[in-house]
MIZA-642555 format. One record per residue (C-alpha): residue number from 1; residue in one letter; x, y, z. Coordinates in steps of 0.05 Angstrom, whole numbers. Example, Ala and Ser with C-alpha at 12.3 -4.5 7.8 and 13.67 -1.06 7.14 Angstrom:
<nodes>
{1; a; {246; -90; 156}}
{2; s; {273; -21; 143}}
</nodes>
This chain:
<nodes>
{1; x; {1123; 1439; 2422}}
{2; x; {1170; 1477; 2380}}
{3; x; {1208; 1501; 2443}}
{4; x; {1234; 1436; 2458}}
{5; x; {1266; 1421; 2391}}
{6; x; {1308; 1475; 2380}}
{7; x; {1376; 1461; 2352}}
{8; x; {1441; 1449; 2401}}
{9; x; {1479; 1509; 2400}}
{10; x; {1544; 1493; 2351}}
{11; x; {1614; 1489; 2392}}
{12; x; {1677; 1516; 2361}}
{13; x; {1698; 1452; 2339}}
{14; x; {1638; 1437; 2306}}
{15; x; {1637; 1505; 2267}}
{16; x; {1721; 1482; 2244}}
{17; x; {1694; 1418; 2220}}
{18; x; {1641; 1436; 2193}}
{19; x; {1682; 1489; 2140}}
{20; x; {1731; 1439; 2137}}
{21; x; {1681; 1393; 2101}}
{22; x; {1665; 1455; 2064}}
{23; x; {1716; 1469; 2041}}
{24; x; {1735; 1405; 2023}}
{25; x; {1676; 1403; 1978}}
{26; x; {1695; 1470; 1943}}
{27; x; {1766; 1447; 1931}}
{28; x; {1742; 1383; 1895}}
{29; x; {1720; 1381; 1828}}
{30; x; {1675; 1424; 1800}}
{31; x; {1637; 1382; 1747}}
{32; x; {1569; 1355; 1745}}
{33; x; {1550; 1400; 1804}}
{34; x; {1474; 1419; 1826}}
{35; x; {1487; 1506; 1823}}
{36; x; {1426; 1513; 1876}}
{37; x; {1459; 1468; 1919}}
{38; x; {1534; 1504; 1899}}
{39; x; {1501; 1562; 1920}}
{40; x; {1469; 1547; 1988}}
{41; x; {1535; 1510; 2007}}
{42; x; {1575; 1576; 1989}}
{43; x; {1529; 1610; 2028}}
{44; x; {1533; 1568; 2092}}
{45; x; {1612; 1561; 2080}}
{46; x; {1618; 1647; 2083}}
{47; x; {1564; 1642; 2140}}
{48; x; {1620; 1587; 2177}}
{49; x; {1677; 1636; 2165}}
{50; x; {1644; 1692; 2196}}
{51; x; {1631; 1657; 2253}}
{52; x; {1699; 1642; 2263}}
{53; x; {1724; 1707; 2259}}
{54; x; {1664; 1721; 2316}}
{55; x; {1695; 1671; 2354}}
{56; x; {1767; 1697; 2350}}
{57; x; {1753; 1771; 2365}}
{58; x; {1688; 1774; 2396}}
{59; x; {1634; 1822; 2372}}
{60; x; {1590; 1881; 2395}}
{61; x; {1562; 1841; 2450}}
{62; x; {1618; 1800; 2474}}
{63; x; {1699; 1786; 2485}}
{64; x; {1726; 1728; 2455}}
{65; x; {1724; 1669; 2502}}
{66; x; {1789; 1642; 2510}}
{67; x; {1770; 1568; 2517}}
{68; x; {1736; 1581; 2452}}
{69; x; {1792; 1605; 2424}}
{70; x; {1830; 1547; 2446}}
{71; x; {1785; 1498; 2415}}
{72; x; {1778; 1535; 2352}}
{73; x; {1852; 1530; 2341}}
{74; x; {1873; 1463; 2360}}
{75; x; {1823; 1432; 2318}}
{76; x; {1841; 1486; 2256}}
{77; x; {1904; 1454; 2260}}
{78; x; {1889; 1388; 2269}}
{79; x; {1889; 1377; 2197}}
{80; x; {1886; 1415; 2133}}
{81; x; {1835; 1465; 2144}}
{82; x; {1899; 1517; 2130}}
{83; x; {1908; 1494; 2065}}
{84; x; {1846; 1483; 2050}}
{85; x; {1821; 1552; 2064}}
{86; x; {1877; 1585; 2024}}
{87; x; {1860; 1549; 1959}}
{88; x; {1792; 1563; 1963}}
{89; x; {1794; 1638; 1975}}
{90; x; {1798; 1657; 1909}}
{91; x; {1724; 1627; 1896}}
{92; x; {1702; 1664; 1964}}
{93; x; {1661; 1739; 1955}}
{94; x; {1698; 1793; 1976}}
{95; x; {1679; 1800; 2045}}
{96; x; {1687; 1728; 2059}}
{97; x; {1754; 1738; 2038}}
{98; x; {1767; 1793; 2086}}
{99; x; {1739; 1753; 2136}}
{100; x; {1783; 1693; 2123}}
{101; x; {1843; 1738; 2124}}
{102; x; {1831; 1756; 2188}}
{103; x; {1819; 1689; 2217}}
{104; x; {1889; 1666; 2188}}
{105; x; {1922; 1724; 2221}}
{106; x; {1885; 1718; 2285}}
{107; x; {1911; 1639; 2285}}
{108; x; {1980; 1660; 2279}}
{109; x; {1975; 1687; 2355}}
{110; x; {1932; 1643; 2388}}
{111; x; {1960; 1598; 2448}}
{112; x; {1940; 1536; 2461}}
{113; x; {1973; 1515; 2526}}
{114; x; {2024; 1574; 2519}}
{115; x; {2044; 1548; 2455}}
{116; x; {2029; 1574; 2393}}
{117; x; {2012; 1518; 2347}}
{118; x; {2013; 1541; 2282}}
{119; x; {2087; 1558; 2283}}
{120; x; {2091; 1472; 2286}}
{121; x; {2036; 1467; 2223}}
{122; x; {2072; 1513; 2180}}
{123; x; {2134; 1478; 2195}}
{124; x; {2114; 1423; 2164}}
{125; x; {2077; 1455; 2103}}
{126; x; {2126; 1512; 2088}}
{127; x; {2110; 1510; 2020}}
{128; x; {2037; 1539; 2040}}
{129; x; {2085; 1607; 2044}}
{130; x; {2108; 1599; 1965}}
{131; x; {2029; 1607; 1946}}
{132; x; {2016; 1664; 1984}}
{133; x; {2085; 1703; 1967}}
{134; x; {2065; 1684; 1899}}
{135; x; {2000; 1719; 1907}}
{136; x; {2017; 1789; 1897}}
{137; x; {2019; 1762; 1830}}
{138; x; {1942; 1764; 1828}}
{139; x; {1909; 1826; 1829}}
{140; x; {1852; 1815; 1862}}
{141; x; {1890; 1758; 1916}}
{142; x; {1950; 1802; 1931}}
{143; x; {1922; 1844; 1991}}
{144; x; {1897; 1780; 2028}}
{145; x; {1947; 1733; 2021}}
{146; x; {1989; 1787; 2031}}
{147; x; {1973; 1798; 2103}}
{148; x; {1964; 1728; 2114}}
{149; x; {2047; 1721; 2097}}
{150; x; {2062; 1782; 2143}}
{151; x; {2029; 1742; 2197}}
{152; x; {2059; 1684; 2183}}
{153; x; {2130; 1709; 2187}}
{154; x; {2114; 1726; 2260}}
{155; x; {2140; 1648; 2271}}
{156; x; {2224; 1656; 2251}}
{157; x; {2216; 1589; 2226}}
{158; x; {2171; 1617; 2172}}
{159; x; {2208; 1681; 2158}}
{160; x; {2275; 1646; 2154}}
{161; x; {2242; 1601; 2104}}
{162; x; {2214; 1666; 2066}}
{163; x; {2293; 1699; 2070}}
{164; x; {2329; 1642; 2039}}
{165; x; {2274; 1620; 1989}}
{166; x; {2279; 1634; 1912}}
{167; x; {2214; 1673; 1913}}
{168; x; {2266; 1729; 1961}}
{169; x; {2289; 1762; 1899}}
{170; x; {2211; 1778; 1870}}
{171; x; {2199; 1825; 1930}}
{172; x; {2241; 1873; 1889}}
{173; x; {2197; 1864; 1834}}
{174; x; {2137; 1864; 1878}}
{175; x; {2160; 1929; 1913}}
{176; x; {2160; 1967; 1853}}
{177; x; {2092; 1939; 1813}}
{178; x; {2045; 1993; 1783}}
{179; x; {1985; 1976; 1835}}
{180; x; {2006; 2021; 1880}}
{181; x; {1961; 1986; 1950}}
{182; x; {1999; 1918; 1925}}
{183; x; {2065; 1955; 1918}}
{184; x; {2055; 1974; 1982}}
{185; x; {2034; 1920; 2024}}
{186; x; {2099; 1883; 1992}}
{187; x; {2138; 1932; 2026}}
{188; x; {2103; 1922; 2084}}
{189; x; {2118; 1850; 2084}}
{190; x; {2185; 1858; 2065}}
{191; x; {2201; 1909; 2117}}
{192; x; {2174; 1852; 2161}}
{193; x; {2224; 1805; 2137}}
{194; x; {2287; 1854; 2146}}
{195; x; {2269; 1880; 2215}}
{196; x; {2227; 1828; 2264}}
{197; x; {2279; 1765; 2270}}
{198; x; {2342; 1802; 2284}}
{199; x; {2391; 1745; 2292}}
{200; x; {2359; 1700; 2225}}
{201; x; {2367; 1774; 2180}}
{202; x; {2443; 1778; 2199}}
{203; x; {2452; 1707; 2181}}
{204; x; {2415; 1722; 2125}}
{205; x; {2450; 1776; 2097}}
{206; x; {2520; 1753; 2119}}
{207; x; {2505; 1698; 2072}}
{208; x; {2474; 1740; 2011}}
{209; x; {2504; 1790; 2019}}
{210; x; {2528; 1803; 1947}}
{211; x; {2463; 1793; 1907}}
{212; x; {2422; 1825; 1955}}
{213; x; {2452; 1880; 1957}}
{214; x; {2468; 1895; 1886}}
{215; x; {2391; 1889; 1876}}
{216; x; {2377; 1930; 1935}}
{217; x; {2419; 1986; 1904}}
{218; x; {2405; 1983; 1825}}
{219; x; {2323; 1964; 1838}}
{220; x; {2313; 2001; 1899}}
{221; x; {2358; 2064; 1922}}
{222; x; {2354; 2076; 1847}}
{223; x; {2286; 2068; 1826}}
{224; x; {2254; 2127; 1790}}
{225; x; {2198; 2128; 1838}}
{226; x; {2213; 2177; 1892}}
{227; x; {2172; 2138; 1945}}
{228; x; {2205; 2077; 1934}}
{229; x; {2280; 2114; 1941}}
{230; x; {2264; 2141; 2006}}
{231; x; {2224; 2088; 2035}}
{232; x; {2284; 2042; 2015}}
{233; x; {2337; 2084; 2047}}
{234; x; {2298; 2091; 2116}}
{235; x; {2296; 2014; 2112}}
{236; x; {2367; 2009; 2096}}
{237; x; {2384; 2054; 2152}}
{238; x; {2333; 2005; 2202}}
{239; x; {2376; 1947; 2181}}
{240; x; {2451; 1963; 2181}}
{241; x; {2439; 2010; 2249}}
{242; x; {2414; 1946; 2285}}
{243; x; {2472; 1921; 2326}}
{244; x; {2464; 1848; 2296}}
{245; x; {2480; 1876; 2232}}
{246; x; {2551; 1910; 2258}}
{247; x; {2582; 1876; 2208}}
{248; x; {2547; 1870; 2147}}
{249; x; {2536; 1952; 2155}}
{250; x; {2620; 1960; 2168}}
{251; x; {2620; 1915; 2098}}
{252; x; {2566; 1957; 2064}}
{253; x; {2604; 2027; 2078}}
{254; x; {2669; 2000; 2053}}
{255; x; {2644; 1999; 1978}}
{256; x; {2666; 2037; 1932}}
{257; x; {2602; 2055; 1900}}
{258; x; {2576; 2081; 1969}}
{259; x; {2643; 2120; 1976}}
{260; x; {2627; 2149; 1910}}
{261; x; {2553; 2171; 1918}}
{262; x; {2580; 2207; 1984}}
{263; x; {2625; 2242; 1941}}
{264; x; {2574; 2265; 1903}}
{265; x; {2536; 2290; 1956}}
{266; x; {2600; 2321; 1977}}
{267; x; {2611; 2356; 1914}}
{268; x; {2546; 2391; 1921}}
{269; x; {2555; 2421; 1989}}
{270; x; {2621; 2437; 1974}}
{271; x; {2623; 2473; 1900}}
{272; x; {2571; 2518; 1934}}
{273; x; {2576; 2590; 1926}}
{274; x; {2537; 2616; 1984}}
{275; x; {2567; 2574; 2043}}
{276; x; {2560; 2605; 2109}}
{277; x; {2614; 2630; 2150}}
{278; x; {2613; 2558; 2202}}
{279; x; {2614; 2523; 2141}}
{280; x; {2677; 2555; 2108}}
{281; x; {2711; 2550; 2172}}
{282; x; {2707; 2488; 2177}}
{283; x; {2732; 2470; 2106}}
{284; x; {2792; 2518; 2114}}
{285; x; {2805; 2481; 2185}}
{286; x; {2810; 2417; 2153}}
{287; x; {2829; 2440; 2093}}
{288; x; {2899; 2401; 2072}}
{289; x; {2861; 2334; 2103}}
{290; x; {2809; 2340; 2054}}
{291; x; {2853; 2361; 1990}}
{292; x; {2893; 2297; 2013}}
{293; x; {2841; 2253; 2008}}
{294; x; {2807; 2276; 1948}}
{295; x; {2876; 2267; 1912}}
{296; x; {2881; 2197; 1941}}
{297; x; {2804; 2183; 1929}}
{298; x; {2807; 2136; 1857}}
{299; x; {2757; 2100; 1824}}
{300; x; {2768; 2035; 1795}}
{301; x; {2740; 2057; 1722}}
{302; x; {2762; 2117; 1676}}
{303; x; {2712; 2174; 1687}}
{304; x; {2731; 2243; 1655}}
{305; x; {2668; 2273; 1690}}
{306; x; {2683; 2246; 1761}}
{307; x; {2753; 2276; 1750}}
{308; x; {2738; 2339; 1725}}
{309; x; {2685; 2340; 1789}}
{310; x; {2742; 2323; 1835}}
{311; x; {2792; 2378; 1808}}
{312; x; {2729; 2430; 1811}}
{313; x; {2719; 2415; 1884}}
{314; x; {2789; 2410; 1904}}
{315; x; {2806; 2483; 1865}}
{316; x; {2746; 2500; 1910}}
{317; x; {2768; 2480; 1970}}
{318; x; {2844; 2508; 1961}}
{319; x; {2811; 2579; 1945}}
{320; x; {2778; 2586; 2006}}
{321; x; {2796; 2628; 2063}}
{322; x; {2771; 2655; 2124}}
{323; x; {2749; 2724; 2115}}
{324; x; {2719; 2777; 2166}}
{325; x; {2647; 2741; 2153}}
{326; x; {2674; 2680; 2180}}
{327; x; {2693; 2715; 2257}}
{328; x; {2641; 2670; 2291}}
{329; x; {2660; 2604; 2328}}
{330; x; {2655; 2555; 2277}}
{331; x; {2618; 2500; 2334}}
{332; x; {2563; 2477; 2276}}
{333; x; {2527; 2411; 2294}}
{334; x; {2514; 2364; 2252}}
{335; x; {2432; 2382; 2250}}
{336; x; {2462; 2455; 2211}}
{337; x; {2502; 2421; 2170}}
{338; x; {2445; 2379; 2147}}
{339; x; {2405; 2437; 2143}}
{340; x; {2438; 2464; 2108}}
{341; x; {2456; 2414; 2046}}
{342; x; {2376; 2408; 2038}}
{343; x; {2372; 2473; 2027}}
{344; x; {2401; 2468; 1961}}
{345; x; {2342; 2475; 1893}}
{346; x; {2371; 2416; 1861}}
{347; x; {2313; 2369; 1852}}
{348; x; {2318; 2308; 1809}}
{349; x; {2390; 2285; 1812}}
{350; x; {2402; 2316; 1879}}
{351; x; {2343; 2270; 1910}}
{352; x; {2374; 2217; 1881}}
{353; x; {2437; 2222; 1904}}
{354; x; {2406; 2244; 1970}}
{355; x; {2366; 2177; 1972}}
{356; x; {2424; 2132; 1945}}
{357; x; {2476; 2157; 2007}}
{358; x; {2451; 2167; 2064}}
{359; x; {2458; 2111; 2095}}
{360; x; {2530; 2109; 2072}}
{361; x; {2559; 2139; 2144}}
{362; x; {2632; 2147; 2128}}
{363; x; {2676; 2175; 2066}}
{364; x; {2737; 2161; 2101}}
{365; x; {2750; 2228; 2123}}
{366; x; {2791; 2215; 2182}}
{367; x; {2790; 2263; 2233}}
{368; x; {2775; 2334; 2237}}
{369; x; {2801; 2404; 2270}}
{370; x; {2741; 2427; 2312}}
{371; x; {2691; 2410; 2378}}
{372; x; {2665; 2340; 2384}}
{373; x; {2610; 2359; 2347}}
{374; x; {2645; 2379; 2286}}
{375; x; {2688; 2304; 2287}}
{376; x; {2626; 2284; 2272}}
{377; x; {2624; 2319; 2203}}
{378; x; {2641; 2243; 2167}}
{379; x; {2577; 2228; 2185}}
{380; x; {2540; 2285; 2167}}
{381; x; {2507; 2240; 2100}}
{382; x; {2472; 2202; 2154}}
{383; x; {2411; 2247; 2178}}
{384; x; {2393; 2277; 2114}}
{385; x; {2329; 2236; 2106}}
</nodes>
């Protein structure tokens, strides 16, 4: 007799509903409550979860169904179960929350119709994206809501929201906290936000270009963790080599400061004592262009060091000449001359010179006496890293 009573199998709307109500419960108050009965129903609310996430990717046994699928998301959507779910996490176990995190994500790609649906939800509840930017705030929250944001900003709606929100300026902050797995995942995301929506970043940084900048440079090219300086520059590089950001990268080499760090970098491979024969022959080639320059090159600020740099490389540069060492073609390429400026010992400031310039492409050098490889010496900062 037992046979013909068993339960009807749940549907994927049923499950939705079901941790909907769930959740609801959980988000209410907590007073006066039964703990046996808080209990079971946290146990049957992970239990839900999980079988979402079955749903969404399939197991051991089976695909995901994508009918299922379909069902599962319209009705997620429906109403609040998004909101819900992220309030609640906190009070889920640690692999509930995993699982949770991976539901959100997956929901971020699933078509219904060939639409994706939850671009349209988080429309209209953007400010779902301030609590989880806000997350990597919270130790133990920051990983998960974390990923949930990097999914999110999949929709350009969402990430444009992210770009031009006050919470924009924390990801510097965030970027450089002492947790280094949260640190890192806010890179992640904020990589995200600089590289996937090509058209909504050049608006964006057209538009801010001042502030974000200035932070980018004095929190990020010049942090005193290593990591963070490279990272940083090979994300700078990503975003003013992009075509959409022609502009805002022709903008970003014409400041002084850049031109200034290049010097430096200059000044090193220059005031060199060792230089190979290509490398003096090309300095002696192009020798008056260069002292030209570096007597026109000013700063806006009295600096008695940066002077006394500029007079030491220019006395430099007017004592060299081309001796019998120096017989060979000098037809370097660029990948020598790079070579050969990170061969220098210096460590510490050298790194962080290295890290602050080289995406700075040009020093207004002009042109140069050589082969078509050598013209390309005014961009010889750019390869470095």
């Amino acid at each position: 007799m037992k046979g013909l009573f068993k339960p009807k199998p749940r549907t994927p709307i049923d499950i939705v509903r079901q941790t909907r109500d769930l959740l609801i419960y959980f988000d209410s108050s907590t007073e006066s409550r039964d703990s046996k009965k808080e209990e079971k129903q946290m146990n049957e609310l992970c239990k839900n979860i999980r079988e979402l996430k079955s749903i969404l990717y399939g197991n051991s046994e089976s695909e995901p169904v994508t009918e299922a699928c379909a069902q599962l998301t319209q009705e997620f959507f429906k109403e609040d179960t998004l909101r819900l779910l992220i309030n609640c996490i906190p009070k889920l176990n640690l692999e509930a929350r995993k699982d949770a995190t991976q539901v959100v994500a997956n929901l971020q790609r699933q078509p219904v119709q060939s639409k994706l649906i939850a671009s349209d939800y988080l429309e209209k509840n953007m400010d779902l994206m301030d609590i989880l930017i806000v997350g990597y705030e919270n130790t133990d929250m920051a990983l998960h809501y974390g990923a949930m944001l990097r999914e999110c900003i999949r929709h350009q709606i969402v990430a444009k929201y992210v770009l031009n929100s006050p919470h924009m300026k924390n990801f510097f902050d965030y970027i450089q906290l002492p947790n280094f797995d949260i640190a890192a995942d806010a890179a992640a995301t904020f990589k995200e936000l600089m590289t996937r929506h090509k058209s909504t970043v050049a608006d964006f940084l057209s538009k801010n270009y001042e502030w974000f900048f200035a932070d980018y440079n004095s929190k990020l090219l010049e942090s005193s963790n290593y990591i963070t300086r490279r990272l940083a520059v090979k994300l700078l590089g990503d975003m003013l080599l992009d075509r959409s950001n022609s502009a805002v990268m022709t903008r970003y080499e014409s400041s002084k400061s850049i031109q200034i760090e290049a010097f430096h970098v200059f000044k090193l491979f220059a005031a060199n004592q060792n230089k190979p024969a290509d490398i003096i022959s090309i300095f002696v080639a192009n020798k008056s262009k260069m002292l030209r320059l570096l007597d026109e090159f000013k700063i806006e600020k009295e600096d008695e060091q940066f002077e006394a740099d500029k007079a030491q490389v220019m006395e430099e540069i007017a004592a060299l000449e081309v001796g019998e060492s120096a017989s060979v073609p000098y037809q370097v390429s660029i990948s020598m001359t790079v070579a050969y400026m990170t061969g220098f010992s210096y460590v510490g400031r050298f790194q962080s010179i290295i890290s602050q310039s080289a995406s700075a492409y040009y020093w207004n050098v002009g042109d140069f006496t050589g082969t078509k490889e050598d013209h390309k010496i005014s961009t010889l900062f750019s390869g470095i890293i």
